[in-house]
ZALUMBA-646815 format. One record per residue: residue in three letters; x, y, z of N, C-alpha, C in turn. Coordinates in steps of 0.001 Angstrom, whole numbers, padded with zeros to 6 digits, always signed. Each point is the difference from the previous one (the first is absolute). Layout:
BEGIN
ALAXYZXYZXYZ ...
REM end
This chain:
BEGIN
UNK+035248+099585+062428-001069+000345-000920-001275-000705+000440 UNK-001213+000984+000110-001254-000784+000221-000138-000921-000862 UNK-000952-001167+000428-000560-001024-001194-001322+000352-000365 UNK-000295-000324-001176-000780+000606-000709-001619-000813+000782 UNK-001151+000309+000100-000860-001057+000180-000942+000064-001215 UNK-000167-000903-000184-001179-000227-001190-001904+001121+000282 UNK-000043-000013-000747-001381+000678+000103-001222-001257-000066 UNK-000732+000441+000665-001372-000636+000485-000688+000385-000092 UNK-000841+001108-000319-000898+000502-000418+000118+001123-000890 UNK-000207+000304-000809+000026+001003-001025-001421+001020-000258 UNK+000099+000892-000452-001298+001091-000343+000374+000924-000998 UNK-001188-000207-001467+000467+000707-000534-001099+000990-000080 UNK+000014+001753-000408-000986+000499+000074-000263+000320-001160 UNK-001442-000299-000988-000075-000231-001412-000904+001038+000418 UNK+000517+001070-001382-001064+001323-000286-000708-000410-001202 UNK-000358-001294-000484-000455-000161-000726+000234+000829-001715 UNK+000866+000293-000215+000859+000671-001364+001258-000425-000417 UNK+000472+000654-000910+000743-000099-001086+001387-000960+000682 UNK+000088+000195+001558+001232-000247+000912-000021-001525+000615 UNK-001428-000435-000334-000203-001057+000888+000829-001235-000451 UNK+000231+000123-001440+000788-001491-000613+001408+000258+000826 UNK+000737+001128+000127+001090-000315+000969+000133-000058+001218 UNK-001596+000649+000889+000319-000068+000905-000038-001400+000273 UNK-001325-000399-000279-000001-001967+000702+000934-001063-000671 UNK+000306+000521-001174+001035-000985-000711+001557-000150+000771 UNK+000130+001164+000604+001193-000284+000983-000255-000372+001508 UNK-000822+000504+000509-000912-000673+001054+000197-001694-000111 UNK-001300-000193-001288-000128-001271-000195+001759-001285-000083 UNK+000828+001045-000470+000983-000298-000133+001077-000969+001733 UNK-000146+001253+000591+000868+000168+001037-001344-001116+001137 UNK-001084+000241-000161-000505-001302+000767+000426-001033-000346 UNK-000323-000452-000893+000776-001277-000868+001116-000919+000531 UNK+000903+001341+000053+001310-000194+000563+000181-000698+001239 UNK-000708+000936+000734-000025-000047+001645-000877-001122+000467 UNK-000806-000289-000724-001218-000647+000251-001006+000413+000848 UNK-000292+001213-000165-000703+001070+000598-001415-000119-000233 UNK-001006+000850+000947-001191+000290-000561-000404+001154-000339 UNK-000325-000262-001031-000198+001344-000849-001380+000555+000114 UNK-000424+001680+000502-000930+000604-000242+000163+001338-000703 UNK-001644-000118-000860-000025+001186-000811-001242+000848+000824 UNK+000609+001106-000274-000763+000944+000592-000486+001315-001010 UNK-000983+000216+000065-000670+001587-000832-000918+000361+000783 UNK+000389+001412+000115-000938+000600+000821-000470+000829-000833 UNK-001867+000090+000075-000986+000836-000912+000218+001899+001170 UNK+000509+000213-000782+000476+001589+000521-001520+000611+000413 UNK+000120+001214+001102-001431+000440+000452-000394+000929-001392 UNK-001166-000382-000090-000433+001223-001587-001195+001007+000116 UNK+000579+001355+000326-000812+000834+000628-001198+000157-001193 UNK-000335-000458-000923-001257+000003-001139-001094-001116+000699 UNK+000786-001071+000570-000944-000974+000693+000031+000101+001856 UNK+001051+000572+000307-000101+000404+001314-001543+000917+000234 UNK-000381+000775-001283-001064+000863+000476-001192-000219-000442 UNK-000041-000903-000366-001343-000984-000483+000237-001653-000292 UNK-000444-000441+000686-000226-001670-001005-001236-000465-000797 UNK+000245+000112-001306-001400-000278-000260+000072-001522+000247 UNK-001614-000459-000251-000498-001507+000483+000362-000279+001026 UNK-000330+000726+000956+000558-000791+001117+000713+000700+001020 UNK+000315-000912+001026+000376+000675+000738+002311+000160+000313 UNK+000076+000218+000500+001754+000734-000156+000587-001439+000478 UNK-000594-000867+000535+000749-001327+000681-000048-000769-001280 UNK-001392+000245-000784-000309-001378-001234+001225+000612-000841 UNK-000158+001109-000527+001061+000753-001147+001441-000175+000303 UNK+000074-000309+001188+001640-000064+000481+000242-001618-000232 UNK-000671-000533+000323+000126-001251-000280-000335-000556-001411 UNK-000448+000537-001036-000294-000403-001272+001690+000511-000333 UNK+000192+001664+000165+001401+000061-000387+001189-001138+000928 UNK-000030-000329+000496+001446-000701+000487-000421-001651-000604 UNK-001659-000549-000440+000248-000993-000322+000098+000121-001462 UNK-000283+001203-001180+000346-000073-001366+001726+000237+000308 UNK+000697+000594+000920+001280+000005-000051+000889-001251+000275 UNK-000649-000603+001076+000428-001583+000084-000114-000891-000830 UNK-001133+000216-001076+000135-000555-001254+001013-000329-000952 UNK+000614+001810-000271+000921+000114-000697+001147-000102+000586 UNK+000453+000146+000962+001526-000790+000730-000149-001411-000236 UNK-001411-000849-000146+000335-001434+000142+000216+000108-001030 UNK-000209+000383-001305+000063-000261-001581+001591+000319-000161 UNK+000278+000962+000407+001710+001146+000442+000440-001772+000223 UNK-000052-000412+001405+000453-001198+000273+000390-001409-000484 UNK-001394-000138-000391+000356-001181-001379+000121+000314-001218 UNK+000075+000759-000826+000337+000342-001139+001763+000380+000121 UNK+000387+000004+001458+002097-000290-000214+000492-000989+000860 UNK-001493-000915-000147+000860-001689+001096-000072+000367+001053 UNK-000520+000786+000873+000052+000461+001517-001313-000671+000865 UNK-000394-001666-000131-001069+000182-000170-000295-000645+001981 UNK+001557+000060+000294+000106-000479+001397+000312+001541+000813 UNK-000342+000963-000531+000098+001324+000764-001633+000189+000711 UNK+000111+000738+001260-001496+000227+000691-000034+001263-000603 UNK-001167+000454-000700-000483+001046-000183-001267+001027+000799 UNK+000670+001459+000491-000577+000482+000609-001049+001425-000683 UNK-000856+000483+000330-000604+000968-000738-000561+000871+001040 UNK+000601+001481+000684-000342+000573+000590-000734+001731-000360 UNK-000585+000553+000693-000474+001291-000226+000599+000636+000798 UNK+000115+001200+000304+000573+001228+000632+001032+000472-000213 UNK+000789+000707+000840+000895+000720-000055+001759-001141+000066 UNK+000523+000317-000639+001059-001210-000372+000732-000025+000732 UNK+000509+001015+000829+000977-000481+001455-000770-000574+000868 UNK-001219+000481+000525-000952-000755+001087-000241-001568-000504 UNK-000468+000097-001259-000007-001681-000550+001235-000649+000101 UNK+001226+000771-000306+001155-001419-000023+000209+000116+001878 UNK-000166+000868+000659+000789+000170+001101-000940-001174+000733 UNK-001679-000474-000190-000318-001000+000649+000573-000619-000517 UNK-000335-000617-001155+000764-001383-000627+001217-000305+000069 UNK+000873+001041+000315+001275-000357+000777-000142-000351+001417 UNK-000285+000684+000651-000589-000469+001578-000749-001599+000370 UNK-000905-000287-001361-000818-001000+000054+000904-001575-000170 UNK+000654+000255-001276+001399-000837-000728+001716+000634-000427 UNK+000656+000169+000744+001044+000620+000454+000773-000708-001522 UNK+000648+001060-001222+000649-000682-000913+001573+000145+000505 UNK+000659-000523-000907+001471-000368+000039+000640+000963-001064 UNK-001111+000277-001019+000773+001259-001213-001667+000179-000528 UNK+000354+001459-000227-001330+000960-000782+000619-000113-001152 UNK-001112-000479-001537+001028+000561-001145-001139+001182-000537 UNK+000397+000764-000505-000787+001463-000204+000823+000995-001616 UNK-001185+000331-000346+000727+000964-001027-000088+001294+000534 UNK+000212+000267+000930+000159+002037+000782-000333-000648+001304 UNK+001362+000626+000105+000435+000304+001595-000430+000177+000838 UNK-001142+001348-000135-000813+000383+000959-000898-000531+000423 UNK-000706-001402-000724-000941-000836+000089+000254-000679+001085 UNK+001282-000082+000976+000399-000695+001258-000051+001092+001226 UNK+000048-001095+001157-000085+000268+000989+000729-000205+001031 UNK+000420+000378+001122+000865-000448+000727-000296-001530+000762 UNK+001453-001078-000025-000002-000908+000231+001235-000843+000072 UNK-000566-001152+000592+001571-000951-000176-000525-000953-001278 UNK+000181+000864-000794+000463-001137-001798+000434+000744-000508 UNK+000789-000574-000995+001117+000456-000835-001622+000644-001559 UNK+000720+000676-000973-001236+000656-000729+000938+000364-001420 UNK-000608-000582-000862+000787-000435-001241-000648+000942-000884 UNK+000109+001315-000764-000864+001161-000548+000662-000348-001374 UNK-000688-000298-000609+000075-000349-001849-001107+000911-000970 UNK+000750+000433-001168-000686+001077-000817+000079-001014-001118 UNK-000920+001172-000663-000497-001084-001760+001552+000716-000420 UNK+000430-001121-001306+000887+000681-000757-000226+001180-000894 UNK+000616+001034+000051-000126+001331-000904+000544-000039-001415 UNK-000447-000052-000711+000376+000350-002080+001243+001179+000581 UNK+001135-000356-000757+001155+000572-000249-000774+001657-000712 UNK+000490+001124+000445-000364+001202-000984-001196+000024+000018 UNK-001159-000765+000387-001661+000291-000721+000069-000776-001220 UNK+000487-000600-000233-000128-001042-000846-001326-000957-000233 UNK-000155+000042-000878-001408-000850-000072-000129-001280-001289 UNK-001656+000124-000157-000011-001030-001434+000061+000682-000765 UNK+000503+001239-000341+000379+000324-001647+001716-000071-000092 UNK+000438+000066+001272+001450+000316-000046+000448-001338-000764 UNK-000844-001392+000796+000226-000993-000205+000010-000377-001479 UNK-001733+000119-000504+000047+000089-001525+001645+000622-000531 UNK-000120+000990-000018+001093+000867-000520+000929-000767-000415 UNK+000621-000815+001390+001636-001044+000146-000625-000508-000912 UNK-001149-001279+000100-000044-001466-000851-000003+000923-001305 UNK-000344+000824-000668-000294+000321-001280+001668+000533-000597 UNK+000868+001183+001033+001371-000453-000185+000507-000779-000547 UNK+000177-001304+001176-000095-001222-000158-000186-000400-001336 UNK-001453-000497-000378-000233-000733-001373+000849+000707-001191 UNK-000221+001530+000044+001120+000542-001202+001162+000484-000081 UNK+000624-000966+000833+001226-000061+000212+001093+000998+000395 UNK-000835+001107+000749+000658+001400+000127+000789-000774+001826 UNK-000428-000788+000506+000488-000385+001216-001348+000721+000680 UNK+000316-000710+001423-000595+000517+001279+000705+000499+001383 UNK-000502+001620+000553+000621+000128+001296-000748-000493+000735 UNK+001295-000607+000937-000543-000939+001587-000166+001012+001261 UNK-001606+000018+000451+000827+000779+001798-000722-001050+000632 UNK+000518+000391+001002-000439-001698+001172-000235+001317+000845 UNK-001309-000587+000780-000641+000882+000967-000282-000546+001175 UNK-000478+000639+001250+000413-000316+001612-000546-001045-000175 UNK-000152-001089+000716-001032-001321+000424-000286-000086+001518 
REM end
């Protein structure tokens, strides 16, 4: 049986949404472990509304105002879940060309990613994690519903949903 080797560098790719608390929280996790270095990565997608005009300015200033209000919010992403020893990166363009340098540039040991397709070919292992899904479409009224059950004593049904 191979032996396992520890990871040394880690990358996680933060789309900045609803996904990001699991993606870096297990990231943040599995560096930890390893004693890894951890990078976050978001790439500002090309946006054909500003591809065909920049106002104020010119297309280098606008590209760079977007990747530094985005580097903003990954550092906030960062320290607001203890990550505050992760390097944070903030890129523009097209998201395979951006990770495929930054892989080329700093070679990781594991990609963690919420969709698959967000990778590229390489030697690291690539860890693809989704937000958890509400059982049925389940929501906050379903919830109300149980606790109010609940209080009048009619009981409550349990469903446990993916994580």
């Amino acid at each position: 049986m191979p032996e396992l080797h520890p990871y040394r560098r880690i990358l996680a790719l933060v789309r900045l949404d609803a996904s990001d608390d699991v993606i870096v929280g297990k990231a943040l996790l599995l560096a930890r472990l390893n004693r890894a270095h951890l990078d976050l990565l978001h790439v500002v997608e090309l946006d054909g509304a500003l591809d065909g005009g920049y106002p104020r300015g010119s297309q280098r200033a606008t590209v760079r105002a977007l990747e530094a209000a985005a580097l903003r919010r990954l550092e906030f992403l960062a320290a607001s879940m203890g990550a505050s020893e992760a390097c944070c990166h903030a890129r523009y363009g097209q998201r395979r060309q951006v990770l495929e340098r930054l892989i080329r540039q700093t070679p990781p040991d594991l990609v963690v990613t919420g969709e698959a397709s967000a990778c590229v070919d390489g030697a690291y292992d690539t860890l693809v994690l989704s937000a958890g899904r509400r059982h049925g479409g389940r929501g906050l009224s379903a919830w109300l519903a149980g606790v109010l059950r609940l209080l009048t004593g009619r009981g409550i049904g349990v469903s446990t949903g993916r994580v």
